[in-house]
C-alpha positions, 0 to 999 in steps of 0.5 A, a space after each residue: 545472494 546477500 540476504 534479503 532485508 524485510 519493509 521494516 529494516 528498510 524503513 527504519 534504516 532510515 530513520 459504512 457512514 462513518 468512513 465518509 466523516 470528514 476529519 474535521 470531527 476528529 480535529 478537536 480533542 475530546 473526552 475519552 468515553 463516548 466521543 461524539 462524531 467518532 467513528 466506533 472501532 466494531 468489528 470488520 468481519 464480513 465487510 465485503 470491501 476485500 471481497 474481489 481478491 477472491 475474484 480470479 479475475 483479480 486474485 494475483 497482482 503486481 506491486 511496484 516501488 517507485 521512489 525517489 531515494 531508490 531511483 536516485 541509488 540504482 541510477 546514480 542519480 541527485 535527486 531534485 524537485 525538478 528531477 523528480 517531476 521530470 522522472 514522473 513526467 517520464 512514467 509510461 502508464 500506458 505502459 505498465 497497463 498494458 504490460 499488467 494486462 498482457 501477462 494476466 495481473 488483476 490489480 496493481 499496487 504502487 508505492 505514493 512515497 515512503 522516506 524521501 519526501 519525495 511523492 508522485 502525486 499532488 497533495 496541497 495538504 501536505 504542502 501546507 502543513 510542512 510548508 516545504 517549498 518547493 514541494 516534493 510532490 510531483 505536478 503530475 498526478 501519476 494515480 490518475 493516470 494510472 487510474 485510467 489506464 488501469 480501467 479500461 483493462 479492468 485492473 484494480 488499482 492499490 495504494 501503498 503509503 506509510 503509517 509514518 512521516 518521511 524519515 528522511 525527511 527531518 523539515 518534514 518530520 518537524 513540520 508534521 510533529 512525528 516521533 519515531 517509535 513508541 509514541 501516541 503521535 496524536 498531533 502527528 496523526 491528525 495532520 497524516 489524516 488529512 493529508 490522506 483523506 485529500 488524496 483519497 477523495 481525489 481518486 475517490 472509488 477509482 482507488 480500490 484499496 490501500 495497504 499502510 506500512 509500518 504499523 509497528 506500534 499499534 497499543 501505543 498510537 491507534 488502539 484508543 477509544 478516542 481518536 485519532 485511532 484506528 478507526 479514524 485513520 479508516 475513516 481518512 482512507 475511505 473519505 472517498 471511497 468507503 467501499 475502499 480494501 485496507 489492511 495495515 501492516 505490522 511488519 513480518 510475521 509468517 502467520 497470516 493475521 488481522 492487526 485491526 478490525 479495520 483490516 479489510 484484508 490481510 497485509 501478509 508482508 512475508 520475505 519467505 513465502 515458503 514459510 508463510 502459514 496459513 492458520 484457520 482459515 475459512 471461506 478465504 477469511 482469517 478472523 473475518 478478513 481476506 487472506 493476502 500476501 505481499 512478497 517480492 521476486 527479486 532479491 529484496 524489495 524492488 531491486 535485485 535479481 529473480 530469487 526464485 524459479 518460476 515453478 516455485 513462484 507459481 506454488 506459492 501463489 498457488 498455496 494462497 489461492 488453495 485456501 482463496 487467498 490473494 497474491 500481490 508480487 513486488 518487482 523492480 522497475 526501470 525509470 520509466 515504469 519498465 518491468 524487465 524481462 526476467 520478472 515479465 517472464 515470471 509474471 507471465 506463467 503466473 498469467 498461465 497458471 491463474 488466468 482471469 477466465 475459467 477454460 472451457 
């Protein structure tokens, strides 16, 4: 079995009232000090918004990575707007619902885009300001749908976006004025915020959360007392729902930790969850926010074979759960949203091992 390679290869190989300010405070440079209409970086402990992963109903669930760039290496396939659009057109959200639903999950985690370019939901925003024509972005809004579905089951739907431009994307890197690697990117990070804050107030409390990958240079972009900062990039995330759970992510590390006081909960990206360690915790918190792992059943993320048995994948949910913990898992997906059936079989004694509703 190759080993496995971690979020951060993947993506450098290639290449509450303050929440619901919109970003136009934040467009203007302004004096370091006491910026005013800033929304000051306080400490999160205790915010409430994470408090569901506890919920058993919603503890565990399931992550899925639909990409362009993915789809088109596993499939053989050039990828186009037009191929794009129909693949989305093609997504069976009902589904996936009703698959997430019948083997147990409490929420449902899925990919917006990543390197490509190439995103499955609209956002004028974006197109404005790379002015990339045709858009990338699919006609249809795959997160509504999914917001629906997912509703009338009472899944809880997350996000996953980057903290970054589109690597592969260099017409997109430009447009955005993105620089890879340790870089304040403060024009870069005001364009992103916006691009954020018009997804989210679009789905506004239908979202419950989003999960920010690839937050490797936090001294160097966010932790400023004027923004863009931590904080204002919160504030984007929570512009239509300040109720909504973040965590952003800083790559690997097997010690559960906070990266900001905007961590609602923990990222916890963990490649070996035998080796996950859960130091401190107290009432299902780890220095305030709600402890979380995301990890993957196949051989990497979103591809692969099962790398586990289903006994071990149900010690290491439940070593989380131990300690009040929440578990998201990444699985594979065919074209049309389809989780085959080795990882369905897994996800299904996970349903056993952890229902929704405590027996009588």
């Amino acid at each position: 079995m190759p080993p496995p390679m971690t979020r951060r290869h993947l993506i450098r190989s290639a290449a509450s009232a303050a929440a619901t300010l919109p970003l136009s405070s934040f467009a203007q440079s302004t004096p370091s000090g006491a910026p005013a209409g800033a929304p000051d970086q306080n400490l999160n402990a205790g915010s409430g918004r994470a408090a569901w992963m506890q919920d058993r109903a919603h503890a565990w669930g399931v992550m899925t990575h639909y990409l362009a760039d993915w789809q088109s290496r596993v499939h053989n396939l050039t990828m186009t707007p037009d191929r794009w659009n129909k693949l989305i057109d093609n997504f069976d959200v009902e589904a996936m619902a009703q698959r997430l639903a019948s083997v147990g999950a409490g929420h449902y985690q899925i990919s917006i885009g990543q390197n490509s370019g190439y995103y499955l939901s609209p956002n004028p925003v974006y197109d404005r300001l790379t002015g990339i024509a045709p858009t990338k972005c699919s006609r249809r809004d795959l997160v509504a749908d999914l917001c629906e579905s997912l509703s009338r089951r009472s899944i809880r739907l997350m996000l996953y976006l980057p903290s970054g431009a589109p690597a592969q994307d260099g017409a997109a890197c430009q447009a955005l004025g993105w620089l890879n690697g340790a870089h304040r990117n403060r024009d870069f990070q005001l364009k992103w915020q916006q691009i954020i804050e018009e997804w989210s107030r679009r789905w506004g409390t239908r979202v419950s959360g989003w999960w920010f990958d690839g937050c490797y240079f936090p001294n160097s972009m966010y932790r400023f007392a004027e923004p863009p900062n931590f904080a204002s990039f919160a504030a984007a995330a929570r512009a239509g729902n300040p109720g909504s759970a973040l965590a952003f992510n800083p790559a690997v590390y097997y010690r559960l930790m906070t990266q900001t006081a905007e961590d609602d909960y923990i990222a916890g990206e963990i490649d070996k969850p035998d080796q996950v360690d859960i130091h401190r915790p107290y009432d299902g918190l780890i220095d305030g926010a709600q402890i979380h792992m995301l990890s993957f059943l196949g051989q990497t993320w979103g591809r692969g074979t099962p790398r586990f048995t289903t006994d071990q994948v149900v010690a290491f949910t439940q070593k989380l759960r131990d300690h009040g913990g929440s578990v998201t898992w990444d699985v594979p997906v065919e074209l049309d949203g389809t989780i085959t059936a080795p990882f369905l079989d897994q996800l299904v004694a996970l349903g056993k091992a952890f229902p929704k509703a405590a027996s009588l």
